[in-house]
Residue frames as a rotation matrix with the C-alpha (Angstrom) as fourth column:
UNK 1
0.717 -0.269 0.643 -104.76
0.111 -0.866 -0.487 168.57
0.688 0.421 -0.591 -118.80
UNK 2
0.011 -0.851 -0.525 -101.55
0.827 0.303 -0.474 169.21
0.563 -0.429 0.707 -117.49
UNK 3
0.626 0.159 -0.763 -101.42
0.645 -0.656 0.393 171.43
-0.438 -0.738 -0.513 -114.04
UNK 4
0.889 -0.373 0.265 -99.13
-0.157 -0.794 -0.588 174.91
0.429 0.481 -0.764 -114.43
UNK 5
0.109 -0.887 0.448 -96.27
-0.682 0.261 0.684 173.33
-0.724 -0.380 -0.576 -111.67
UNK 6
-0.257 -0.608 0.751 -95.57
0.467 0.602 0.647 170.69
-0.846 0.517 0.129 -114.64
UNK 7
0.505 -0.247 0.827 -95.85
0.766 -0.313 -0.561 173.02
0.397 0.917 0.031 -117.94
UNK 8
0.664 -0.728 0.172 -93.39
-0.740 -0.673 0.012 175.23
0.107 -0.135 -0.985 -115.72
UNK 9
0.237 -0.733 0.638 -91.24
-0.439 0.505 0.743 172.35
-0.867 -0.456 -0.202 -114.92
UNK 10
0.600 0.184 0.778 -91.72
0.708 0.330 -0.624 171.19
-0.372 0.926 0.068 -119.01
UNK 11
0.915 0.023 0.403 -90.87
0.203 -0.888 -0.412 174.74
0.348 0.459 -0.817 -119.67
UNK 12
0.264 -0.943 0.202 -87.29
-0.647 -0.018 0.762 174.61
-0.715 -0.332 -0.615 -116.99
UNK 13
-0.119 -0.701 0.703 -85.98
-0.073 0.712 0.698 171.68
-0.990 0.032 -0.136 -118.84
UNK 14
0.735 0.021 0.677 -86.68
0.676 0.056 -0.735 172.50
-0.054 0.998 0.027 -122.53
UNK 15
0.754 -0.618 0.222 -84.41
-0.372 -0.681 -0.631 175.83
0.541 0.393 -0.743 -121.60
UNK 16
0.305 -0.870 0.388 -81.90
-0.375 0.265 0.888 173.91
-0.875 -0.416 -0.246 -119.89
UNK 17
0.294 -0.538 0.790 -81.77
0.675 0.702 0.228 171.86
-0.677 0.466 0.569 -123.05
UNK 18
0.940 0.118 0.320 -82.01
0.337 -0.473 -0.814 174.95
0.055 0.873 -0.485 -125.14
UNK 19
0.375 -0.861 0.344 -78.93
-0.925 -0.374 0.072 176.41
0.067 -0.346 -0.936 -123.26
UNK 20
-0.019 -0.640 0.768 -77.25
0.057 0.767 0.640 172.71
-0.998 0.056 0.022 -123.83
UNK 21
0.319 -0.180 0.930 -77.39
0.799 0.580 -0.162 172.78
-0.510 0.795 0.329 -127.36
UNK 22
0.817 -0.193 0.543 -76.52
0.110 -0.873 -0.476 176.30
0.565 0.449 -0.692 -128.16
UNK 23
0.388 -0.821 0.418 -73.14
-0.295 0.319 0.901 175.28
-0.873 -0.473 -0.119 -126.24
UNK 24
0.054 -0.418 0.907 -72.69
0.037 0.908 0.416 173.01
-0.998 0.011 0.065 -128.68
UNK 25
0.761 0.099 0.641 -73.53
0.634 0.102 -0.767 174.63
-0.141 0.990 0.015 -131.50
UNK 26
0.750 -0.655 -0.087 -70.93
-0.649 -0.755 0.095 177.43
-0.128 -0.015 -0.992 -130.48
UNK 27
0.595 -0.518 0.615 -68.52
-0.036 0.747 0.664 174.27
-0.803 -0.417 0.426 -129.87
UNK 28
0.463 0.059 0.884 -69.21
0.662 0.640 -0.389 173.14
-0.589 0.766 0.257 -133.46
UNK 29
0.947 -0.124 0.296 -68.56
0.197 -0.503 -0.841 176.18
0.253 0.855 -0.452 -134.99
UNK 30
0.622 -0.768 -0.153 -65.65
-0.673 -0.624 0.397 177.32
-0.400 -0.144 -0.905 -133.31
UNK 31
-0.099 -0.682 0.724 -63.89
0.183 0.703 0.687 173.79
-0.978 0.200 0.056 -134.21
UNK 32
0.387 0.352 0.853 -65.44
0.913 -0.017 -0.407 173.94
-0.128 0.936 -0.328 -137.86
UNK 33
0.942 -0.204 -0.266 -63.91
-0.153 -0.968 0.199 177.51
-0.298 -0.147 -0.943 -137.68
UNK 34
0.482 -0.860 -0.167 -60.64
-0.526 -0.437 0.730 176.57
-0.700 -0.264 -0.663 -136.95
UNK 35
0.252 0.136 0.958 -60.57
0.318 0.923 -0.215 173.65
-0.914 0.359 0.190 -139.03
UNK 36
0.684 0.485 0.545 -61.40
0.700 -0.223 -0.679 175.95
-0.207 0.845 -0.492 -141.97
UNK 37
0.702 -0.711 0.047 -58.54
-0.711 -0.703 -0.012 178.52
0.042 -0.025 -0.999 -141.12
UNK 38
0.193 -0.841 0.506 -56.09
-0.334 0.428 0.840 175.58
-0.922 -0.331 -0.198 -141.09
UNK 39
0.314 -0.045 0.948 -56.94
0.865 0.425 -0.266 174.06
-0.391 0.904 0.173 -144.62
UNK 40
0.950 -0.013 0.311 -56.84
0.162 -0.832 -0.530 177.66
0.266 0.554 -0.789 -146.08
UNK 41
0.368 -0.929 -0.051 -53.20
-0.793 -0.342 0.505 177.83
-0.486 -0.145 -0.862 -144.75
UNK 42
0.120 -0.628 0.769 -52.63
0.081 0.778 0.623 174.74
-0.989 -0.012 0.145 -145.34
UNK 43
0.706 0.516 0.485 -53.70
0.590 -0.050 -0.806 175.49
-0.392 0.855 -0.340 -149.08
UNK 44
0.858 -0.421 -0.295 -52.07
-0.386 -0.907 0.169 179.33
-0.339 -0.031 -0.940 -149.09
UNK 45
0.355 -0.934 0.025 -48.92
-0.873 -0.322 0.367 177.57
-0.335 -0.152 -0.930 -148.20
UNK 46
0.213 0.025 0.977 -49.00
0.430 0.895 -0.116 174.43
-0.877 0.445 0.180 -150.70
UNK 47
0.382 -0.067 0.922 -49.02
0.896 -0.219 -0.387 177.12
0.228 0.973 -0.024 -153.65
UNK 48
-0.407 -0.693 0.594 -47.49
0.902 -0.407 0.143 179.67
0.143 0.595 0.791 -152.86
UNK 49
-0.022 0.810 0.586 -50.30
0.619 -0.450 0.644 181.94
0.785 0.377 -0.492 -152.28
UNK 50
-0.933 -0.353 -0.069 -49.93
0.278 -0.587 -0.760 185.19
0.228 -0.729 0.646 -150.19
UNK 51
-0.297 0.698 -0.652 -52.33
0.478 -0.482 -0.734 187.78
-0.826 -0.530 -0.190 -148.88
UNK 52
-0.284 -0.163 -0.945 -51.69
-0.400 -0.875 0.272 190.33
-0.871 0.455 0.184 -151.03
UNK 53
-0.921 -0.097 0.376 -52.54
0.260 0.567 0.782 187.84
-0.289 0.818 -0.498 -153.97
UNK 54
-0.339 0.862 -0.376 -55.97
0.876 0.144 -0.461 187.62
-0.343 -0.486 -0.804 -152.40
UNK 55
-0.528 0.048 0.848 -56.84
0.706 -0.530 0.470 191.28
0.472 0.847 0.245 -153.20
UNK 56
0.544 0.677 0.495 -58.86
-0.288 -0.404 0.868 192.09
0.788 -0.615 -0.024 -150.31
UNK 57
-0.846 -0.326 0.421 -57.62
-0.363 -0.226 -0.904 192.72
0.390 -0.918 0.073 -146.71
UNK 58
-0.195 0.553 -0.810 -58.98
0.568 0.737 0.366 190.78
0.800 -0.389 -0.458 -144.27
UNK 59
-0.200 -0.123 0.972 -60.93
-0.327 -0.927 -0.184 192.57
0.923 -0.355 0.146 -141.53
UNK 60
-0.770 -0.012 -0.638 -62.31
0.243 0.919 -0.311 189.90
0.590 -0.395 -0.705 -139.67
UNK 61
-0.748 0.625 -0.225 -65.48
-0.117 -0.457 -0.882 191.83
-0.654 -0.633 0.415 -139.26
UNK 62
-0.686 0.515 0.514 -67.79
0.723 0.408 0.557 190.46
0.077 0.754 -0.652 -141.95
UNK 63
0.174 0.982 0.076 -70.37
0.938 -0.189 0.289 193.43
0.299 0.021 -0.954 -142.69
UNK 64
-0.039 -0.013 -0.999 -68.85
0.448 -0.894 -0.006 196.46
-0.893 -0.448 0.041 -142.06
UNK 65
0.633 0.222 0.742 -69.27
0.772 -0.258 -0.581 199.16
0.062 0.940 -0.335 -144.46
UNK 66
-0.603 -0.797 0.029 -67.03
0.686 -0.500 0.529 201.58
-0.407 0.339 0.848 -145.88
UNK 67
0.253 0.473 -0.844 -67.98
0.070 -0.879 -0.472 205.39
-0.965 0.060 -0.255 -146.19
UNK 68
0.266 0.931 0.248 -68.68
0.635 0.024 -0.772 206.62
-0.725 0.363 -0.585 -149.35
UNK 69
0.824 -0.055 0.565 -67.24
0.236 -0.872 -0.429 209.08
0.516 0.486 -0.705 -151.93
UNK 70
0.684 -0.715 0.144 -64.03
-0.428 -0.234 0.873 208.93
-0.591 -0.659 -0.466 -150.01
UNK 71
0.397 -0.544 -0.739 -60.41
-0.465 0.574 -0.673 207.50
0.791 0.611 -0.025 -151.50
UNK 72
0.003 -0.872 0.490 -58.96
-0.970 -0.121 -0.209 206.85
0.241 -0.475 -0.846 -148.61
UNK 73
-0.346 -0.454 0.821 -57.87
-0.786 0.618 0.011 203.23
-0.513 -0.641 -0.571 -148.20
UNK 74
0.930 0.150 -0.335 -58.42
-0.350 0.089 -0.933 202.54
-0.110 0.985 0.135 -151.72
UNK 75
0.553 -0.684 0.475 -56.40
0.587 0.725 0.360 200.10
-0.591 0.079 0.803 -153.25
UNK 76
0.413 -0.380 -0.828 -54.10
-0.610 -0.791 0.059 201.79
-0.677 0.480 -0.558 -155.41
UNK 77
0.935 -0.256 -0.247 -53.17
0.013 0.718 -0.696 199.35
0.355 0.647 0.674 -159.11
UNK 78
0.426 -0.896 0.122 -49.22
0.572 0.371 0.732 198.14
-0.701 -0.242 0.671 -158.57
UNK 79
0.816 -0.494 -0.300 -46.50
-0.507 -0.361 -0.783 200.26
0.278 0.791 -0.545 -160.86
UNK 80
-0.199 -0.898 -0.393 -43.54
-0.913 0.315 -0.258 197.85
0.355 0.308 -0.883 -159.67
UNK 81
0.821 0.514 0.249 -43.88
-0.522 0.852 -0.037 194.04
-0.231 -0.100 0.968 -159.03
UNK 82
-0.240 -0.934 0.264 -41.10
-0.879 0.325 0.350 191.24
-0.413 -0.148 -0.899 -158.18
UNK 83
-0.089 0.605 -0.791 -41.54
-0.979 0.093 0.181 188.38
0.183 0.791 0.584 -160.69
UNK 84
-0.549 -0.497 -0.673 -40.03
-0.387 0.864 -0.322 186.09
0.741 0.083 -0.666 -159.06
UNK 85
-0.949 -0.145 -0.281 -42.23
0.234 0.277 -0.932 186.36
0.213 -0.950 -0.229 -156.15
UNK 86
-0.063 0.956 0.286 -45.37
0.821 -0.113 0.560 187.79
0.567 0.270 -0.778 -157.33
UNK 87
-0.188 0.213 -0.959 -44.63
0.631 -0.722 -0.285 190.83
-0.753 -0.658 0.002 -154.46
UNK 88
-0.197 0.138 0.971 -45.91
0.734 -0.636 0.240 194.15
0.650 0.760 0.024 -155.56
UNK 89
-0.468 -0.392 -0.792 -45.74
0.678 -0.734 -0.038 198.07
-0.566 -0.555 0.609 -154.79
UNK 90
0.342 0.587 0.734 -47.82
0.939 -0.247 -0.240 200.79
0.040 0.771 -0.635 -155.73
UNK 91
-0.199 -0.607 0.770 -45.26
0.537 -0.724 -0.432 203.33
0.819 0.327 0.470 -155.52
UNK 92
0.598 0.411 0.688 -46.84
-0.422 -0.569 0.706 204.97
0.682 -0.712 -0.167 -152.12
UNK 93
0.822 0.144 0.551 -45.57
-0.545 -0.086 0.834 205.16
0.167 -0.986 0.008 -149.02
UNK 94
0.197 -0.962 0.188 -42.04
-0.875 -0.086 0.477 203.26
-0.443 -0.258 -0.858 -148.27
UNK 95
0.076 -0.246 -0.966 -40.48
-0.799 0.565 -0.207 201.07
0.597 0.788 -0.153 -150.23
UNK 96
0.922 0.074 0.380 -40.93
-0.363 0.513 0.778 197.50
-0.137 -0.855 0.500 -149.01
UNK 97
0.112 -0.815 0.568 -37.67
-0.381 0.493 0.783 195.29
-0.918 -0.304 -0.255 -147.98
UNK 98
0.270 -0.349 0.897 -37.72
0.834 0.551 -0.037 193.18
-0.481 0.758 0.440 -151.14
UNK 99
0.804 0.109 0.585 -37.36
0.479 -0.701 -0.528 196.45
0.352 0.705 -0.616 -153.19
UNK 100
0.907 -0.421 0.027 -34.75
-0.218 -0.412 0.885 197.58
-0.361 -0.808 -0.465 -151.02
UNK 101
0.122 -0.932 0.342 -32.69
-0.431 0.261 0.864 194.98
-0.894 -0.253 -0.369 -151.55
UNK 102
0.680 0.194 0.707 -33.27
0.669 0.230 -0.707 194.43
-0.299 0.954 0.027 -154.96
UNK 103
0.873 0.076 0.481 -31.84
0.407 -0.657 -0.635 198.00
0.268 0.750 -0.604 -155.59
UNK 104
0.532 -0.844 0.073 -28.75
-0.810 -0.481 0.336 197.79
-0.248 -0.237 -0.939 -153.41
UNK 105
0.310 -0.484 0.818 -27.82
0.276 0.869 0.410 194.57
-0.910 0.099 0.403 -155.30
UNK 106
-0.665 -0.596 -0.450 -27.51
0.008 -0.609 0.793 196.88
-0.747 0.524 0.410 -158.25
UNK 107
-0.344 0.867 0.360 -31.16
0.937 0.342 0.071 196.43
-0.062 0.361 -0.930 -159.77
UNK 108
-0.994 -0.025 0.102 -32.79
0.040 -0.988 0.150 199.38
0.097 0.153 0.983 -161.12
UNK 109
-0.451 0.891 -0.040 -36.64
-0.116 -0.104 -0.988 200.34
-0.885 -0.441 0.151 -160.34
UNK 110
0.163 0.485 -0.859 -37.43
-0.966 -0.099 -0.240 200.42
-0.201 0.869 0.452 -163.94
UNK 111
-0.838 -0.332 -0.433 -36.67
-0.413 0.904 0.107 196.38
0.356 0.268 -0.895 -163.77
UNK 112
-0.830 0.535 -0.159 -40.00
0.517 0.631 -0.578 196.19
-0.209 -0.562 -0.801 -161.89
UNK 113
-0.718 0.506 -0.479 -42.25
-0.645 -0.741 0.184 198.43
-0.262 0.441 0.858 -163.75
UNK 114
-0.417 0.603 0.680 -45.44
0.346 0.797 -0.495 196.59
-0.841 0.029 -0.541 -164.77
């Protein structure tokens, strides 16, 4: 049977290794992370393929919840959309740049109705 000065010394060097490999798994993921955020651009920007396409706002908080019985920060459907570009505008809040200049090139808002 093994004395208690070597299942404490058994017991140091399993958590040294434990605290070596949970390094490494942090390692792994972060690389496997970034990896995974490069293809997805790389992807995004092979087609074409915005945020806003996406439908959901990234929060980069996985798991948060959103209150209840509220509207705020509620999508809101598009009423004007650039075809050429897939941008879109749900009539709230300021008009973005492409819309801007759409309508001081002599374009009318009712050309982007959906």
């Amino acid at each position: 049977m093994a004395s208690y000065q070597d299942l404490m010394a058994q017991k140091a060097a399993l958590e040294k290794q434990a605290a070596a490999l949970t390094q490494q798994i942090e390692t792994a993921r972060r690389s496997e992370h970034t990896a995974a955020v490069a293809k997805i651009k790389a992807l995004m920007a092979e087609h074409g393929v915005t945020l806003a396409e996406l439908g959901n706002k990234a929060t980069g908080r996985p798991g948060t919840k959103k209150s209840k019985g509220t509207t705020a920060g509620r999508k809101v459907a598009a009423k004007y959309r650039n075809a050429a570009t897939g941008d879109s505008w749900s009539g709230r809040g300021l008009q973005p740049n492409w819309l801007k200049a759409a309508l001081a090139s002599g374009r009318k808002l009712d050309d982007f109705a959906v």
